[in-house]
N, C-alpha and C positions, 0 to 999 in steps of 0.2 A: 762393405760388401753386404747386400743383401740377402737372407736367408732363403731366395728364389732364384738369385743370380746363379752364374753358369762358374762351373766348375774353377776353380780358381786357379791361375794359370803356374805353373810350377818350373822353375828352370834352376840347371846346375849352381852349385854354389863356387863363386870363383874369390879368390883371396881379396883382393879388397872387401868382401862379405865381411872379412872377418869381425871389423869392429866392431858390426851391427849384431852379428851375432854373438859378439860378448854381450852386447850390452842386452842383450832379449832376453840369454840365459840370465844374467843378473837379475831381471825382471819377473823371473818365475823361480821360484824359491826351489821346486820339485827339481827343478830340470839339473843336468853337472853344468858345476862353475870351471868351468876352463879357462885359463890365463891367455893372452891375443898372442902372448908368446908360444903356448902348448899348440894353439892352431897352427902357429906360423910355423914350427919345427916339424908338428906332424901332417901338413898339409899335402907332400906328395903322397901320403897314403891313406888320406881320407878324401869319401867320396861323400856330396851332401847334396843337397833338392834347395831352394829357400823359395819363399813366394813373399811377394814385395804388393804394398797395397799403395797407388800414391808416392812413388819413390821411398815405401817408410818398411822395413823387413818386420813381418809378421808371422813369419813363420819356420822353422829351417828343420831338419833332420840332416843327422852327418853320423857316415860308418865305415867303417873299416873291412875289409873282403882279403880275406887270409888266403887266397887262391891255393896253394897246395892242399887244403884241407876240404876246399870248398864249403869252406863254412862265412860267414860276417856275420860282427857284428854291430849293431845300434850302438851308438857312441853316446846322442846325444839325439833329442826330440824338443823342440818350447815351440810354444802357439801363444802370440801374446794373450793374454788376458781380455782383450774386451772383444779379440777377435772367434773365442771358443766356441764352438759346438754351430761352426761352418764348416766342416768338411778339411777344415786344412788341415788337421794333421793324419786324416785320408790321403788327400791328397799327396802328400809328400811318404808317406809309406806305402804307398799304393807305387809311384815313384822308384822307389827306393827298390820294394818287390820284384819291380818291371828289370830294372835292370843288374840284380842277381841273376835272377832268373837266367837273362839275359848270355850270363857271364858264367854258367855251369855249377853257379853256387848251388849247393843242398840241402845248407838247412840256416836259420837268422835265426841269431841272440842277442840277448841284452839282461839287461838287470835295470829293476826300480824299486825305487822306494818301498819296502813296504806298507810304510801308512799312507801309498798313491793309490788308493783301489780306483779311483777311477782311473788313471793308469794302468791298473792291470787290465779292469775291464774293458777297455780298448783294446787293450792287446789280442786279451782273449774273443774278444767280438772278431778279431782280423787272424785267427786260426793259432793265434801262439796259446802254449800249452807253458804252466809251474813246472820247471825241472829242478828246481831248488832254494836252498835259503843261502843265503851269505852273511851272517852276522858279524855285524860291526863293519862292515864295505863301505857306506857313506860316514861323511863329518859334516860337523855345523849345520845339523847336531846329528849326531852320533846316532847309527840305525842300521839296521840288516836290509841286505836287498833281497830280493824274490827274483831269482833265476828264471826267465821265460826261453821258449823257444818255439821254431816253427820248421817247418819240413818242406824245402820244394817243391819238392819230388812228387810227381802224381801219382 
């Protein structure tokens, strides 16, 4: 993909995804390692975007929408490595956005790494706000996450 080409095309993520998207999480160290089994158990109640470059997945975001609370949240986010700083993981939270929104959700959460700032600052560039720390929440290796969040609601 070229850094002047057209928005990169983003479509649901459906189960067969899944192996691809173990193996992309594996691929970026930042991102949660979920087991193909963790997907496969919790797949009716996660919702995901992937964008595929060449028949080869490059990118996924997958979450979860708690509808009695109107809340979801961010599961998981990876953008391979040499695909970074196109637009795709814009793209797929932009996505993801469109269709909370969509769906009466009010506010999107997640947790990252703390030593991801450039994680955060994505986040924070796309309206999510620090609503806390988590310590000791990730393994291998062992780290507090940074609570984010974002508000629907206009």
């Amino acid at each position: 993909m070229s850094p002047d080409s057209a928005a990169p095309a983003v479509r649901p993520l459906v189960f067969d995804d899944i192996p691809a998207v173990v193996s992309l999480a594996a691929s970026c160290l930042e991102a949660a390692q979920w087991t193909p089994s963790s997907y496969e158990m919790n797949f009716e109640d996660i919702r995901g975007w992937v964008i595929a470059e060449q028949d080869r997945l490059i990118g996924f975001l997958a979450l979860r929408v708690i509808v009695t609370a109107h809340e979801a949240e961010i599961l998981n986010l990876a953008v391979d490595g040499t695909c970074r700083r196109k637009k795709i993981a814009t793209a797929l939270l932009e996505a993801a956005i469109t269709y909370c929104a969509g769906r009466g959700v009010q506010a999107m959460f997640l947790e990252v790494r703390e030593t991801n700032t450039s994680a955060i600052s994505f986040y924070k560039k796309h309206g999510f706000g620090i609503s806390g720390r988590r310590p000791g929440y990730y393994r291998n290796p062992d780290e507090a996450a940074v609570s984010m969040a974002r508000s629907l609601i206009n």
